[in-house]
C-alpha positions as CSV (number, residue, x, y, z in Angstrom):
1,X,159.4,71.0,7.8
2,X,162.0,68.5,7.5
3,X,161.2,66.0,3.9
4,X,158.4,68.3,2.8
5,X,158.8,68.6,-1.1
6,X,157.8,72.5,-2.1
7,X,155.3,70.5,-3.8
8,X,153.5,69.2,-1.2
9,X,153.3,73.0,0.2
10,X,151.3,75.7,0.2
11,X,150.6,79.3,1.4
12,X,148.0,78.9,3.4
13,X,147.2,81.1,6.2
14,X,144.3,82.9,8.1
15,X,144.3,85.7,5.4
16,X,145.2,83.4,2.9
17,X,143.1,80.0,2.9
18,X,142.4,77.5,0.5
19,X,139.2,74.8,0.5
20,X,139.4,71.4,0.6
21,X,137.7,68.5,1.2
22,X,136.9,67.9,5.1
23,X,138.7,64.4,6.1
24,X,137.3,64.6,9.9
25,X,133.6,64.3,8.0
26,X,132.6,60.8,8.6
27,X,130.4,58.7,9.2
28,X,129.3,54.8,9.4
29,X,127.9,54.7,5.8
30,X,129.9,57.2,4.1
31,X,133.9,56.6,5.8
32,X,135.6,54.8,3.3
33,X,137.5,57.3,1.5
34,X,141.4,57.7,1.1
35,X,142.4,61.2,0.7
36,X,145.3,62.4,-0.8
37,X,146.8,65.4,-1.8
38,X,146.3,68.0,1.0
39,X,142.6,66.7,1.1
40,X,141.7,67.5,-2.4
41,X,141.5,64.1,-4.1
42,X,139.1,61.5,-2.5
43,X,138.8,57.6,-3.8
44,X,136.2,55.3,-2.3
45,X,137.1,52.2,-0.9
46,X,133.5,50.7,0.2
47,X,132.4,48.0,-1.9
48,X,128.6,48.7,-0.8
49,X,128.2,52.3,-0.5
50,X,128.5,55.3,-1.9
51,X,131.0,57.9,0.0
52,X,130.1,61.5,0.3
53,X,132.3,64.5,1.4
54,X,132.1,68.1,2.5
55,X,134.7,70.9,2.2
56,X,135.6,72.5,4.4
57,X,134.1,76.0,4.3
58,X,130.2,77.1,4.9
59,X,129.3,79.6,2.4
60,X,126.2,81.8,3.9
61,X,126.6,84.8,1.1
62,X,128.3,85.7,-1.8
63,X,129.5,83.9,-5.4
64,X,131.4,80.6,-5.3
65,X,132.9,78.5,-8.0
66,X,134.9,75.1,-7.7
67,X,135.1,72.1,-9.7
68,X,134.6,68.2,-9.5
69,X,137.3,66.2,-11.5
70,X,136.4,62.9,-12.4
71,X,140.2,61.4,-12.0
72,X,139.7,57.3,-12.2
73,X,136.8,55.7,-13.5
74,X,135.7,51.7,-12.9
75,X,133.0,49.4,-14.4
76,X,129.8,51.1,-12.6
77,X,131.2,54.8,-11.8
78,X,128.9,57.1,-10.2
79,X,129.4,61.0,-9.0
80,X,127.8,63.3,-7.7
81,X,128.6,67.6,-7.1
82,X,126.6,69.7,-5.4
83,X,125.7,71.4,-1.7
84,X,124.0,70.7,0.6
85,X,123.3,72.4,4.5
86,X,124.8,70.7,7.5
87,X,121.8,68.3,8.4
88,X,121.7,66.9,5.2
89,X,125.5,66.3,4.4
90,X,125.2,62.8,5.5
91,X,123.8,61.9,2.1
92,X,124.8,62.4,-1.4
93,X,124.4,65.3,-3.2
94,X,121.0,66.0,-3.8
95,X,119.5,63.2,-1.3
96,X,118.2,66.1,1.7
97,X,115.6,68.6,1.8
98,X,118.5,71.4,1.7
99,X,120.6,69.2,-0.6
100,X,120.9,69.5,-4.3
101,X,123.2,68.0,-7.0
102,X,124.3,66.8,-10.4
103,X,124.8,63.5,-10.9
104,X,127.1,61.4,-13.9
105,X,125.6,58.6,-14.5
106,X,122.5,60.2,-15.5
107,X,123.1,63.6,-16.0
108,X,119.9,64.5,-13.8
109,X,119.4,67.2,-11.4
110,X,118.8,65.8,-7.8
111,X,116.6,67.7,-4.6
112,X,115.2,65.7,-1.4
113,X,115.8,62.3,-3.3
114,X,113.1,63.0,-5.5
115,X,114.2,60.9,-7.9
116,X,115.4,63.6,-10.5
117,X,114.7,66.0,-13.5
118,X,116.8,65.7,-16.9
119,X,119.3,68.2,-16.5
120,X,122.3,67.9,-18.3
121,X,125.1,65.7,-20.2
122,X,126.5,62.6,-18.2
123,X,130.0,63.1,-16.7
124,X,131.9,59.5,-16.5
125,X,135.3,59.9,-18.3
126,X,138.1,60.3,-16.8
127,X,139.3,64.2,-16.6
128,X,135.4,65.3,-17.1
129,X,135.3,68.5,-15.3
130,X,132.4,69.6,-13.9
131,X,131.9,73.6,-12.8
132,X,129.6,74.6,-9.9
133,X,128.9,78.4,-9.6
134,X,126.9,79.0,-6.9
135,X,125.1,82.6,-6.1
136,X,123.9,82.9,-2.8
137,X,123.4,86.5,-3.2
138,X,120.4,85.4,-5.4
139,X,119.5,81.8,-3.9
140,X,120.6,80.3,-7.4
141,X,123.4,77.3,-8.7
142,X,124.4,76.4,-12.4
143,X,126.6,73.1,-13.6
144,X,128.9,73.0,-16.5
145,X,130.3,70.2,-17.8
146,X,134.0,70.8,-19.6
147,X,133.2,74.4,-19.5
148,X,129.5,73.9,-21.4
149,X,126.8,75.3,-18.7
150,X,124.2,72.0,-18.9
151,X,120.7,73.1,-19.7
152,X,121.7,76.5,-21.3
153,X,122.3,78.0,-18.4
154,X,124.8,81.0,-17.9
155,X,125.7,82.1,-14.4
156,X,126.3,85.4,-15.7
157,X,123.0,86.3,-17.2
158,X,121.4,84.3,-14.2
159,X,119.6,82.4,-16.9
160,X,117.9,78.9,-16.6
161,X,119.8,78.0,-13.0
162,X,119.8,74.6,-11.9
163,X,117.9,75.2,-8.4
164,X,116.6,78.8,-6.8
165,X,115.4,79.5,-3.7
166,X,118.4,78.9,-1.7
167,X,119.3,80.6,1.2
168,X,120.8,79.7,4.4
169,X,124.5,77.9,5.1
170,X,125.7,75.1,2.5
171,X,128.7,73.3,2.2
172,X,130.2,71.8,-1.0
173,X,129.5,68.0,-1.3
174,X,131.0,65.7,-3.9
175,X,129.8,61.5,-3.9
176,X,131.6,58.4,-4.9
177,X,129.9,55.5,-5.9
178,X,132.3,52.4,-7.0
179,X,135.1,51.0,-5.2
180,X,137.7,52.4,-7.7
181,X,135.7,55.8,-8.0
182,X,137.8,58.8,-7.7
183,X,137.5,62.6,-7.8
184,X,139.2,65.6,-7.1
185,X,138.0,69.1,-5.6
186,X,139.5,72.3,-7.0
């Protein structure tokens, strides 16, 4: 390509794809996001709502892992990680009956907007990290935060997981709430 830094490149390929967020997801509440590099780093540009993205791969089997980067925080920064099936992607992490997620501002645990269990630590500095391992082999998902599974949890071990029972097709969702509210996928 002609004025394509090897920086802005990858090898990417049908035996050799990479995830990233999902810029044709929108709708009316949740389409106010700018994304930048290759699709990986969303900020929110809504004033009145939260945005909420998927990526772009459904995972039906296996072990996953990927991380939310908290890259800009503002006065009343909110995010969210999680998954959530393809009917209930419209919301934020955590808000649908197939939905579940970790939230910063509280550091609860969210299913079917059911107003959330203490979970973990809060995530709201910029460069938190936050680790999603999810095991749908077993129907299970764990959250660390800066490489600290929340709740004593070890993805390993399969001990004290976030949310079991999971089975069926999810995609990974990531929320912004605050007009200068960033975060990247990796």
């Amino acid at each position: 390509s002609v004025n394509l830094a090897t920086t802005n490149q990858s090898a990417d390929s049908p035996s050799n794809n990479w995830c990233t967020g999902n810029p044709l997801f929108r709708t009316s509440q949740y389409e106010n996001a700018d994304w930048e590099d290759g699709a990986t780093v969303a900020t929110n540009r809504n004033t009145t709502n939260n945005w909420s993205g998927e990526a772009t791969f459904r995972m039906q089997s296996g072990k996953w892992y990927w991380e939310h980067i908290v890259i800009e925080t503002g006065s009343t920064l909110q995010t969210a990680c999680g998954i959530a099936q393809a009917a209930d992607a419209l919301g934020y992490p955590g808000e649908g009956a197939n939905s579940y997620g970790y939230h910063s501002g509280n550091g609860y645990k969210y299913n079917n907007a059911d107003g959330g269990v203490a979970y973990g630590d809060t995530f709201e500095t910029n460069g938190d990290v936050i680790g999603i391992a999810l095991d749908l082999d077993n129907g299970e998902i764990w959250f660390s935060k800066n490489g600290v599974w929340q709740n004593s949890g070890d993805p390993v071990t399969r001990v004290n997981p976030a949310f079991t029972g999971l089975s069926g097709t999810y995609y990974a969702m990531h929320s912004v709430y605050d007009i200068s509210g960033s975060c990247e996928f990796n």
